[in-house]
N, C-alpha and C positions, 0 to 999 in steps of 0.2 A: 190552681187555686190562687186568690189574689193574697199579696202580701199585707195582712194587716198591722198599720201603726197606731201607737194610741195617743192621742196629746194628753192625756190625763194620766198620763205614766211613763214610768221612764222607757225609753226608746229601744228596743232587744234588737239586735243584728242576728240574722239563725244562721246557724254554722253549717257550711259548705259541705259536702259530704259526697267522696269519691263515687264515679258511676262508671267505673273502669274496671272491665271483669277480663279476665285470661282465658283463652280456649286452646286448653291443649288438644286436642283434635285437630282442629285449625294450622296448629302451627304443625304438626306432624303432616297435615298433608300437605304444607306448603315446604316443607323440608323432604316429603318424596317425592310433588313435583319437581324440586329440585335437584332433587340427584344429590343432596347433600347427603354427607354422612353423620351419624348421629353424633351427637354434644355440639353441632355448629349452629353460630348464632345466628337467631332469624330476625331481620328487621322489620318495626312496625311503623307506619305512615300515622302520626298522632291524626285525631281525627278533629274536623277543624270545629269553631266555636259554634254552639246556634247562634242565629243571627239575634239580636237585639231587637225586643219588642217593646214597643214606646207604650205601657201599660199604664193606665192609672191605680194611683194608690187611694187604698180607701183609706178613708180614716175617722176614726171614733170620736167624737169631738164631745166634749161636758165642758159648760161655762156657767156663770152666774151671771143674769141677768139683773139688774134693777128697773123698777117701773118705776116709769115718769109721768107725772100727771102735769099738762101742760095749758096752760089759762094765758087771755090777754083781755087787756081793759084799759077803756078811752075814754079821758076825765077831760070834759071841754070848761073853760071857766070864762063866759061872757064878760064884756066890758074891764077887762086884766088892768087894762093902765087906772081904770077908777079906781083900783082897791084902796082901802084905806087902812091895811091892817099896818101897822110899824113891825119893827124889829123885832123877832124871837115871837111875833105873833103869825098864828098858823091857820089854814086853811086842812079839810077834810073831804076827802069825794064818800059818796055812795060807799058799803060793803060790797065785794064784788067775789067768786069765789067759781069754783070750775062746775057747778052744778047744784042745784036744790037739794042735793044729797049730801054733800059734800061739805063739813065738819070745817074746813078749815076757812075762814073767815079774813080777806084783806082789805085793805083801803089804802089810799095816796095819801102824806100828808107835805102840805108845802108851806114854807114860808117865803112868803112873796118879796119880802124886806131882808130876809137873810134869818137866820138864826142867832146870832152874835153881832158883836163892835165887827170884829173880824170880817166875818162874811157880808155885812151891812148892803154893799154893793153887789151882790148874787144873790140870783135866788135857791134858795135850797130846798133839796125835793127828795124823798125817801118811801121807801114800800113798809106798812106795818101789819103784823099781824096783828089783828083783831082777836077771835077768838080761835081754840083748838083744842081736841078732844086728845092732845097727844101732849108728853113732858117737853116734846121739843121738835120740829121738824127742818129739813132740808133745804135749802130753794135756790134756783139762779134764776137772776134777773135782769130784764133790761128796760131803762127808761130811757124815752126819748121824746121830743117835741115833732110836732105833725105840723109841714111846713103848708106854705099855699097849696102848696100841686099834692098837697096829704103825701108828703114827702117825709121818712125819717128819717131826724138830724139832730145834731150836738148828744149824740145814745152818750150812754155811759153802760158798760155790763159786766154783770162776773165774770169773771175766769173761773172761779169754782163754788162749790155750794156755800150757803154761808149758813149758819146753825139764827133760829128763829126761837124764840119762847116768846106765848101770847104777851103782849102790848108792847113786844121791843120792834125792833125797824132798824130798814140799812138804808141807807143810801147817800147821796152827795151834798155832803154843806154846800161846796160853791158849783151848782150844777150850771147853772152860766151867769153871767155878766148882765145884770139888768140894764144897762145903758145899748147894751147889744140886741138885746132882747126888744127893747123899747124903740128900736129905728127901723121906721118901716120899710127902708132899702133893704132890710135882710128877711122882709118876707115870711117872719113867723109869729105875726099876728094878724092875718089876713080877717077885715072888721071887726078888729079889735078883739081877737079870741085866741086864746092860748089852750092850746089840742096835748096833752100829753099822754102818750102810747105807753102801757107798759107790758113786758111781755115775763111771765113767772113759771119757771119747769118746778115743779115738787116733787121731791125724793120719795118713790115710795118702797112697798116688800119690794124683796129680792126673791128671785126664782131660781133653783137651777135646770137648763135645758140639755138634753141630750144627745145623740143624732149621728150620723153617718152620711157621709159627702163622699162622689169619688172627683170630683170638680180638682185639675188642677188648676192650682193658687200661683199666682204671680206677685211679688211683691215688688215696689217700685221703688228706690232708695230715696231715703227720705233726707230732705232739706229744711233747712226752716231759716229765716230770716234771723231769729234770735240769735241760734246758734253763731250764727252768719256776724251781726253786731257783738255777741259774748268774742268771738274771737279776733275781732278789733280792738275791742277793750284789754282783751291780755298782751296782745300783742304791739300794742300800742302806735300802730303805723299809721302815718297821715294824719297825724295830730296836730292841734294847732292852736292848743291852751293848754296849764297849766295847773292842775290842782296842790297845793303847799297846804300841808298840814302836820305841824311838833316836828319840822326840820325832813320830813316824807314827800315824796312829788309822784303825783297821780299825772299822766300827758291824758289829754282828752278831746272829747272834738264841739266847738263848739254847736253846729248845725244839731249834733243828737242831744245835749244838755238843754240846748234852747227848747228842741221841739216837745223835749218831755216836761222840765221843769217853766212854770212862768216866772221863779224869780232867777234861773240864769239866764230866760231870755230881753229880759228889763236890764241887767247884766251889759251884756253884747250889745241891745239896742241903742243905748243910752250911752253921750259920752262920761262913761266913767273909767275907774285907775283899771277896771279890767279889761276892757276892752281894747284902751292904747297898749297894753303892757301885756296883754295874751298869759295873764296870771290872776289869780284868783288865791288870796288867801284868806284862810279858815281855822278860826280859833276857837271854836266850840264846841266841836265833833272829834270825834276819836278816830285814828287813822283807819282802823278797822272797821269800824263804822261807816266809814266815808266811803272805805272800798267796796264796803256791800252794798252800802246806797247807790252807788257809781256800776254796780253787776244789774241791779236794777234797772236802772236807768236806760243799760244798752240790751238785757234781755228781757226785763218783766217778769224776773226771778229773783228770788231772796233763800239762799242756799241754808244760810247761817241766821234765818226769821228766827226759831225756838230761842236761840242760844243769847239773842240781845235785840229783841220785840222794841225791851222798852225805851231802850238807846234811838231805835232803828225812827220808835214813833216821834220824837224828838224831830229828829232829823227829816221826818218824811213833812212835818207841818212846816219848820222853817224853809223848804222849799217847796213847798206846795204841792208835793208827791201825794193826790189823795188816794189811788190807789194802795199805795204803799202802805200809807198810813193805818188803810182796811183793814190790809192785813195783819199790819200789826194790831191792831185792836182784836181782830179775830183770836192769835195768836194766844193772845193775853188774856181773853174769852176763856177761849177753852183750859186756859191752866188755872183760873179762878180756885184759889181757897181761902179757908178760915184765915189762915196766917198771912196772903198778900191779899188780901180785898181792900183793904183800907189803901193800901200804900197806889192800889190799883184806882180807886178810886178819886185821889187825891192825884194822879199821874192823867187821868181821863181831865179831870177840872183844868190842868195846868194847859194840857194842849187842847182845847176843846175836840175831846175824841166822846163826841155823842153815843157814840155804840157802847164803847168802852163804860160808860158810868151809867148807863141803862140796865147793862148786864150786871154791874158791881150792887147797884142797889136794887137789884130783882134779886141776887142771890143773896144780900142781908137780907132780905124780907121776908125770904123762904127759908133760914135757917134762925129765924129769932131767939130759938133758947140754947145754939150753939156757938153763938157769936160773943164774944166778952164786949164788954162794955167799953172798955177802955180804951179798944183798938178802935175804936172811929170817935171818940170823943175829941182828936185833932182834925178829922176832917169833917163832921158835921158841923165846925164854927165855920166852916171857908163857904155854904151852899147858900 
């Protein structure tokens, strides 16, 4: 009978149990074959092991599944260099959604001139939900531009789900550079058309399935390049710059600062005091801060996001960390209450974190007769 394990329980080892029995018969006629005399000891020859059968193990397997309901959608906008929309003014595609059945309701929206002073020189581009038959839904996404050869390029994508309520939106203030955008050596305005692909997975029920495998598993050790960068960054080898911050020195390299951030690579490129001087100092960030931004930077991890979001968002806009920035906005999302909305609010205005004060006055607006008055009479003079 095959040895059953369970992954859904803990692991039992069955205890081994002697299959060695004495035959005194046996040994009395090997004691008068032998001409021994009684009480003399008879020798046994252990008898040898069976052999080792290379058997599979079955095993009971229970997991939870979640389903994904997964959609894409291509917003073409004819004659792009004519627009005439300015600044903070926006553009809208079609409703678009995974089926005529299908509740949940999105659109593109872009600002062709940027969304801000800030972004002015980018165009910024976001997924929104329209409408939805649920208090909140799921989603990862990817935007990108469809090049001549209907090539996707300059993507931008989640890493993980991001939380959605009807008429909010994620996506990237400076999703590229209009002057780059605008030069037809780069090919992605072929007759004057700007193609942008987006691709949207939505969270849905979870299931649990059951089942029985005898398939042996091989697992292969796993690497990853983060890991790979996280341990250059601790260990600080082959460094070749300098981070100073309240009397504290971060060693760092410039090739991974530059490639993540654009403003230490304007830094590096440019003759400035950093570049001759392989130092960089920093008067506005908190050491701690700095080092999580700096874990970021070489994994694409933020270990210590809950514990200083708002610190982190700070720091992720003065260096152009938009990812980063996401996150923290995310972050900050989800701990929304009575008591920090206002302050969350007024922190979204300061760094323009769009997601961030979408969600602060979606959640005033849903709790109007919980909310005091008083806590946002300091930031409704600032809108």
């Amino acid at each position: 009978m095959q040895p059953v394990v369970s992954e859904c329980s803990q692991q039992q080892t069955p205890r081994a149990t002697s299959n060695t029995s004495s035959s005194s018969s046996s040994g009395a006629a090997s004691a008068a074959s032998s001409g021994s005399a009684a009480g003399m000891a008879v020798s046994r020859v252990p008898s040898p092991p069976p052999p080792k059968v290379n058997t599979p193990v079955a095993k009971n397997r229970c997991y939870n599944e979640v389903k994904v309901v997964k959609l894409s959608y291509m917003w073409t906008i004819t004659n792009f260099s004519f627009r005439r929309e300015e600044m903070g003014e926006f553009l809208k595609s079609s409703t678009f959604s995974a089926g005529a059945k299908d509740k949940l309701k999105w659109c593109l929206r872009m600002n062709p001139k940027g969304l801000d002073e800030e972004s002015k020189d980018y165009l910024s581009l976001y997924l929104l939900l329209v409408s939805c038959n649920k208090s909140e839904v799921r989603a990862k996404f990817k935007l990108s531009i469809l090049n001549a050869k209907r090539e996707e390029t300059k993507a931008i994508k989640s890493q993980r789900a991001y939380r959605f309520v009807q008429g909010t939106k994620w996506g990237c203030r400076k999703f590229i550079r209009r002057d780059f955008l605008l030069d037809e050596a780069n090919g992605l305005l072929p007759d004057d058309k700007l193609t942008i692909f987006c691709k949207v997975s939505v969270e849905g029920d979870s299931v649990n399935i059951s089942g029985q495998s005898n398939a042996i598993q091989f697992k292969a050790p796993e690497r990853r390049l983060s890991d790979d960068l996280g341990l250059l960054f601790e260990n600080q080898k082959f460094s070749d710059v300098t981070l100073s911050v309240s009397g504290r020195e971060f060693q760092a390299h410039k090739a991974i600062l530059a490639a993540r951030s654009p403003v230490f690579a304007a830094m590096f490129e440019h003759e400035m005091e950093e570049r001759k001087d392989n130092r960089v100092e920093i008067t506005d960030v908190d050491h701690e801060v700095l080092r999580e931004m700096l874990r970021f930077i070489y994994t694409g991890k933020a270990t210590n996001l809950e514990k200083m979001a708002d610190d982190l968002l700070a720091a992720a806009d003065k260096y152009a960390l938009e990812r980063l920035k996401v996150m923290c906005e995310e972050a900050l999302c989800t701990n929304l209450s009575i008591e920090n909305v206002a302050d969350m609010l007024i922190l979204a205005d300061l760094y323009s974190a769009d997601q961030l004060k979408a969600q602060s006055i979606a959640f005033i607006n849903t709790r109007p007769t919980t909310t005091k008055k008083w806590k946002f009479s300091r930031c409704w003079n600032s809108f």
